[in-house]
C-alpha positions in Angstrom: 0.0 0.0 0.0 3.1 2.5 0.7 4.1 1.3 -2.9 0.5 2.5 -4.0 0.6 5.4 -2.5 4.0 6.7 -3.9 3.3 6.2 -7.3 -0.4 7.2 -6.9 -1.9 9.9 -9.9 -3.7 11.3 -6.7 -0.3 12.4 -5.0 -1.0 11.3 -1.8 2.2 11.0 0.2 3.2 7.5 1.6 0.7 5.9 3.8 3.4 4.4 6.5 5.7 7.1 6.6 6.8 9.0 10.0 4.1 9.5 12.0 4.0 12.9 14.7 3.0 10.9 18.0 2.8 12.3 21.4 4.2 10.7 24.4 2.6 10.7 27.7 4.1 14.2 29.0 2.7 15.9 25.8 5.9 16.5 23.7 5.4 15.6 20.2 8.6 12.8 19.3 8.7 12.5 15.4 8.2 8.3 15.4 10.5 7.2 12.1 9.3 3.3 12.2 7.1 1.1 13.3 7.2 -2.9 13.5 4.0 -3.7 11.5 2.7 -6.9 11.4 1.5 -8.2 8.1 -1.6 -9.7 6.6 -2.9 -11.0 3.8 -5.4 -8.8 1.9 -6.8 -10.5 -1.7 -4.0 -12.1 -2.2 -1.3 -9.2 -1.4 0.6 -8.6 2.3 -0.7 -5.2 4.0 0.2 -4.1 7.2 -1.9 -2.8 9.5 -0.1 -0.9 12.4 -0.6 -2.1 16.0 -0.6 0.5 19.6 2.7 1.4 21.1 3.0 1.4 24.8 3.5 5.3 26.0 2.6 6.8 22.9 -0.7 8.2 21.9 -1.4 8.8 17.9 -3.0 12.0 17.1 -6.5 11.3 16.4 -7.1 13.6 13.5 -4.2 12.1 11.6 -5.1 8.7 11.1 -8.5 9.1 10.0 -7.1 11.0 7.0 -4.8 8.2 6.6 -7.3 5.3 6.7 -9.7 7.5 4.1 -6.1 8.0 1.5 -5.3 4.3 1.9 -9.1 3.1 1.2 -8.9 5.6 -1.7 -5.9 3.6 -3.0 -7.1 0.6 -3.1 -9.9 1.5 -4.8 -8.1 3.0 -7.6 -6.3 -0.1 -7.7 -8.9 -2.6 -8.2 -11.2 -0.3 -10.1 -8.8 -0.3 -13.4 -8.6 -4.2 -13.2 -10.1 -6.2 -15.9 -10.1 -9.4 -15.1 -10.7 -9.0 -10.9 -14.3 -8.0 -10.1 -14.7 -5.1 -7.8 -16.1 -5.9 -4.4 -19.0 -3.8 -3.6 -17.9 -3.6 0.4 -14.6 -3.2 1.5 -15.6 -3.5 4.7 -14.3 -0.1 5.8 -15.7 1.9 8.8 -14.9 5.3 7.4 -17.2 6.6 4.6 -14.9 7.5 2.0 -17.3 9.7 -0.8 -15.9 7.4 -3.6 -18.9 7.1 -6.1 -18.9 4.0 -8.5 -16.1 3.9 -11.4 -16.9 5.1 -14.4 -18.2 1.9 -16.1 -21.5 2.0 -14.0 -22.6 4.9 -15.3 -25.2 5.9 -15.3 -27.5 4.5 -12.7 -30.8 3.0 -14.1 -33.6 5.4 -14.6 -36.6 5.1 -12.6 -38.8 5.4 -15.3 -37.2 2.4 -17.5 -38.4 0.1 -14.0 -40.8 -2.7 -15.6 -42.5 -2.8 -12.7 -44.0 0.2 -12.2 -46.0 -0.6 -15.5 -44.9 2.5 -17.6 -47.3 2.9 -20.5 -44.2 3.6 -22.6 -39.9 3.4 -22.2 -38.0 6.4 -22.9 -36.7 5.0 -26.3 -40.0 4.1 -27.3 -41.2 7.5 -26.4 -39.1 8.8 -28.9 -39.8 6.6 -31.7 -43.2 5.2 -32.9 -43.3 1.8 -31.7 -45.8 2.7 -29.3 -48.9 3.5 -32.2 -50.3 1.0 -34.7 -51.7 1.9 -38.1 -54.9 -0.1 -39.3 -55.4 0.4 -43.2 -58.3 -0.4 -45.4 -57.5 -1.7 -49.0 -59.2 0.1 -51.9 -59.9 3.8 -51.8 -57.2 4.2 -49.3 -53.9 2.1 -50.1 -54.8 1.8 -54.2 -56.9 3.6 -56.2 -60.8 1.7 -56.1 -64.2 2.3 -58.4 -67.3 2.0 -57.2 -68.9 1.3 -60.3 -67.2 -2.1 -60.6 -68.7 -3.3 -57.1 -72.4 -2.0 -58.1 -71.8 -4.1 -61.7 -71.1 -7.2 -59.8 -74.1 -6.7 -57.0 -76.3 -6.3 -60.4 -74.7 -9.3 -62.7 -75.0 -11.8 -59.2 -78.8 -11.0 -58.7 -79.2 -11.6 -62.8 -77.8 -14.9 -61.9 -79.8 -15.6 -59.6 -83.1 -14.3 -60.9 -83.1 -11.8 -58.0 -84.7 -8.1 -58.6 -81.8 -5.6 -58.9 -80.7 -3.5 -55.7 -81.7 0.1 -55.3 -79.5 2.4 -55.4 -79.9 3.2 -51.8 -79.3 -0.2 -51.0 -76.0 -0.6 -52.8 -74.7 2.2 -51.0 -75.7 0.7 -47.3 -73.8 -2.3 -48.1 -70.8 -0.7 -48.9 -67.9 -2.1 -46.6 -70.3 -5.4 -45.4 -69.0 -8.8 -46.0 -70.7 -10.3 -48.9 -72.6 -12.7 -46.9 -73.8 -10.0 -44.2 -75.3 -8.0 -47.3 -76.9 -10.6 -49.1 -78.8 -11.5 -45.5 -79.1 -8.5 -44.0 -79.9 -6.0 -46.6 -80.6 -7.5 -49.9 -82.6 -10.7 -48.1 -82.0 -13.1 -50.8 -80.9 -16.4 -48.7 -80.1 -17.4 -45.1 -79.3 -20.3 -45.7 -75.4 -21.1 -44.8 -74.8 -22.9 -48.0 -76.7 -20.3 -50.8 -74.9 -17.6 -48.9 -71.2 -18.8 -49.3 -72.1 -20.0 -52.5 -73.0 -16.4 -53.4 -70.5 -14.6 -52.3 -68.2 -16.5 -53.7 -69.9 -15.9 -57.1 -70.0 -12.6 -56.6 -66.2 -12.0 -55.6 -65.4 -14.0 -58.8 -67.5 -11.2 -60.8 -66.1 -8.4 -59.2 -62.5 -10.0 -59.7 -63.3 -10.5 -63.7 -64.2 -7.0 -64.3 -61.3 -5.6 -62.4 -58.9 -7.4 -64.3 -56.0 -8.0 -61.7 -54.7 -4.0 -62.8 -54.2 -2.8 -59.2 -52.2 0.7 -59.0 -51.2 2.7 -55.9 -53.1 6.0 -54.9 -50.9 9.3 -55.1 -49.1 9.1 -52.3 -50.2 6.1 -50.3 -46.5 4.3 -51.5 -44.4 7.7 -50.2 -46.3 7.2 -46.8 -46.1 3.5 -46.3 -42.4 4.0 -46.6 -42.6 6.8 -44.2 -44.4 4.5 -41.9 -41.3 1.7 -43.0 -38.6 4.0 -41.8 -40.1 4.7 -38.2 -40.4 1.0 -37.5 -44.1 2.0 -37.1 -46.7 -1.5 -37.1 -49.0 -1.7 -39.6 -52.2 -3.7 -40.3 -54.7 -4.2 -43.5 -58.0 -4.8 -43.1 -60.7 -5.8 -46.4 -63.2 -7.6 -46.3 -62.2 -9.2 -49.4 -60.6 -13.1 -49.4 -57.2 -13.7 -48.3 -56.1 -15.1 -51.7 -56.9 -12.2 -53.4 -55.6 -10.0 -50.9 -52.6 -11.5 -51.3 -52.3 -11.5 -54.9 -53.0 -7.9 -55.2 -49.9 -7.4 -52.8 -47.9 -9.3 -55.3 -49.1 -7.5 -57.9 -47.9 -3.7 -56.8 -44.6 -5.1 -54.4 -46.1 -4.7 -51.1 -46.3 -8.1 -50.3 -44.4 -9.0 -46.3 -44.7 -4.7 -45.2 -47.8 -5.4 -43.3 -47.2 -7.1 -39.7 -51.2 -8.3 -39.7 -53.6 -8.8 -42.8 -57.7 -9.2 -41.5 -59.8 -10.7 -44.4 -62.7 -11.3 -45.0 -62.6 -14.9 -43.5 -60.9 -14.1 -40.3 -64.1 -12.0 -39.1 -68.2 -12.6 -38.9 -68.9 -9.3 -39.9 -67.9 -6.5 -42.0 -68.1 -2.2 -41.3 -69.5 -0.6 -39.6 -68.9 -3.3 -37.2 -65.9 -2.8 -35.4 -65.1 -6.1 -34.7 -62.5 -6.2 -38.1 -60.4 -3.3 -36.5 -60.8 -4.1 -32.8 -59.2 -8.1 -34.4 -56.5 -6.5 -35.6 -55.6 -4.1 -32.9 -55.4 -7.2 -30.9 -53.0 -9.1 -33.4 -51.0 -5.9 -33.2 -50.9 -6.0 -29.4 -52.4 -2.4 -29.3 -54.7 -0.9 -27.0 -57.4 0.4 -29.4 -56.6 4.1 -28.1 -53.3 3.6 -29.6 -54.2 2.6 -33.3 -55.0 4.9 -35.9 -57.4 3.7 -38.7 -57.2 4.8 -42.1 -60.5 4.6 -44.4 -62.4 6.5 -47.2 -66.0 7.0 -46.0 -68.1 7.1 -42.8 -69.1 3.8 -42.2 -65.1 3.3 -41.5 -65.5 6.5 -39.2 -68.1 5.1 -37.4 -67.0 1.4 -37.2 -63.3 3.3 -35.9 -64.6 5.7 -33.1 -67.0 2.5 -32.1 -63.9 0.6 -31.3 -62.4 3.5 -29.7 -59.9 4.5 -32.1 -58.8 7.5 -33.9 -60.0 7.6 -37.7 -58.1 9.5 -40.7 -60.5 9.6 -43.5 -58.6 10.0 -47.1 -61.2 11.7 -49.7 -61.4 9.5 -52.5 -64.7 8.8 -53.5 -66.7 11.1 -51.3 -66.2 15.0 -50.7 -63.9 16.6 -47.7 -67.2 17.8 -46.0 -69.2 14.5 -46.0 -66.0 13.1 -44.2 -66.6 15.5 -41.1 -67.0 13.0 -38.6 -63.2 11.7 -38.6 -60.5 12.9 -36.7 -58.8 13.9 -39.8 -59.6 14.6 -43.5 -57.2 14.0 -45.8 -57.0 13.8 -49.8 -53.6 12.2 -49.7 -52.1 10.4 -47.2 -49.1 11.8 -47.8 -50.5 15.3 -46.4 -50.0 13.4 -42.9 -46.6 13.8 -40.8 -45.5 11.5 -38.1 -46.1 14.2 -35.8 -49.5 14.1 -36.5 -49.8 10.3 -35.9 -48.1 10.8 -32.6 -50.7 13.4 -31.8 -53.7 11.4 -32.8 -52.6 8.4 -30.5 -51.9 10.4 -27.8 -54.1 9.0 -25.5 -53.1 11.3 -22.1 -55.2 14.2 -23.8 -57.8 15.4 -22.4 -60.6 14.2 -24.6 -60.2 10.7 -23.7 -61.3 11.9 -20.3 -65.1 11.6 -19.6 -66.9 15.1 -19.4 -69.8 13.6 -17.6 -68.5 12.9 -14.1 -66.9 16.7 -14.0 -70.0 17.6 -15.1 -72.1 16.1 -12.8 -69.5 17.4 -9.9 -69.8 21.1 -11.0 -73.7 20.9 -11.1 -73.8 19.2 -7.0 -70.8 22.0 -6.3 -73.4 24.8 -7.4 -76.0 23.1 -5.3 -74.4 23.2 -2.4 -73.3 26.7 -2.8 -76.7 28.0 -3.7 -79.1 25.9 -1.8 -82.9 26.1 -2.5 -84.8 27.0 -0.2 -88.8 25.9 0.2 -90.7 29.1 2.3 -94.8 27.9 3.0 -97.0 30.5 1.4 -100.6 31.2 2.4 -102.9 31.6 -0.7 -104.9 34.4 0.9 -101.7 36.5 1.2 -101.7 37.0 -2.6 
């Protein structure tokens, strides 16, 4: 340790040195050596120095002394690789000495798993945290109605069934094929007649489309946006899988999206939620923290049902039919991040219920204006 000490960055002077000792009659007697008996301290010999008869060491000396030579030995083990650093020494004297370097810095409090953060301080910073739930056509590639009400029209041909209203084709819009020939067109409930139409009708709808499928102006840009930020995605249709996924094929999209809902993966279509609350929960989402992205208002509906925030993209109706959604949009690329991050920001206040506060202020102004019920005679008027 005097070895340590000498050659010490910190300077100190030798630990064992002279000592200034006082005697019993109070003259201080410089004290040159001492006979120190020596241990063995992790595998090296350190002496420790043992109480002379007659002479009493000055007590604010070796203090100082202890605190340098704990210092040392420290700094000694603290720079070695291969000897891990015991966390006591075992020393009586709080020395200050804070943790080397390599320990630094201490865990956050806020990165503790157990106090159930809603979100880590890197996720906070990235997008991780949100999920974005895409519909198909009108939305992610460019769609025409026209071709949907040609192959309602053609299937009830087929089947000697009177064409559908106008009004009618547009309240099935976004319904499974089998929900709208039950519900709304009431042609068959019978399990059997209803798959078999609407697989004959998906086949119709597939041969007048022609397998051309093109990308809406910028839906590609922000998909990549979405691609760079490491942000999960979901599509939703309520067309079959197989077609699904040869339309991904078809444009290069095909392995982006982290969870694909089709048609055969849910009972219903819009403006049930129960498509986007599925894949929220294949996401592992909380459905205040996805964001859907459709092109008309039964998507808007079937989105705030489940609780979700709703960007409607203006393709095939006007900006001001589209009110109801959180967002209006005519290209998705007119969206930022930033505004993702601010939609699925669930600690706003609207995600708060009014009522309760409500219903406090109203018993607040009762009780600070109380009514009061006085007994009138009717002969006094």
């Amino acid at each position: 340790m005097e070895s340590i000490s000498a050659t010490s960055l910190l300077g100190h002077r030798p630990v064992y040195g002279g000592y200034c000792s006082k005697d019993v009659s109070g003259k201080r007697k410089q004290v040159q050596h001492f006979q120190l008996p020596f241990t063995e301290f992790l595998r090296r010999k350190v002496s420790f120095p043992i109480s002379l008869p007659g002479l009493r060491v000055d007590k604010q000396t070796v203090p100082s002394i202890k605190a340098q030579a704990m210092e040392l030995t420290k700094e000694a083990y603290s720079y070695r690789e291969n000897v891990k650093i015991p966390r006591d020494f075992g020393y009586g004297i709080d020395t200050g000495v804070g943790r080397r370097p390599g320990l630094w810095p201490p865990e956050n409090r806020a990165d503790n798993p157990v106090l159930q953060n809603p979100l880590l301080r890197q996720e906070r910073m990235g997008c991780g945290w949100l999920g974005a739930i895409f519909e198909w056509e009108g939305v992610l590639i460019e769609d025409n109605p026209d071709l949907e009400n040609q192959a309602w029209l053609a299937l009830a041909r087929e089947e000697g069934k009177s064409p559908p209203p106008a009004f009618m084709l547009r309240r099935i819009e976004g319904m499974k094929n089998e929900q709208a020939i039950s519900e709304v067109l009431c042609w068959s409930r019978d399990p059997a007649s209803l798959k078999r139409m609407a697989f004959r009708k998906e086949e119709i709808y597939q041969a007048l489309q022609g397998g051309i499928y093109t990308f809406r102006s910028g839906s590609q840009e922000f998909v990549n946006v979405l691609m760079h930020y490491k942000v999960p995605m979901a599509l939703v249709s309520t067309r079959p899988r197989k077609y699904l996924e040869i339309a991904m094929r078809a444009i290069g999209i095909e392995g982006v999206f982290n969870v694909i809902v089709a048609a055969e993966d849910v009972y219903r279509g819009k403006p049930d939620p129960e498509m986007f609350v599925y894949a929220a929960q294949l996401l592992q989402f909380i459905p205040e923290r996805c964001i859907v992205f459709g092109n008309s208002n039964q998507t808007v509906e079937a989105a705030h049902d489940a609780k979700m925030k709703c960007v409607a993209v203006a393709s095939k109706h006007p900006v001001y039919e589209l009110g109801a959604a959180d967002l209006v949009v005519r290209r998705l690329d007119e969206l930022s991040i930033v505004d993702l991050k601010n939609l699925a920001d669930i600690e706003s206040a609207e995600f708060g219920s009014g009522e309760p506060e409500l219903e406090m202020e109203e018993e607040l102004e009762a009780d600070r204006y109380p009514y009061s019920s006085v007994g009138v005679d009717d002969d006094f008027w």
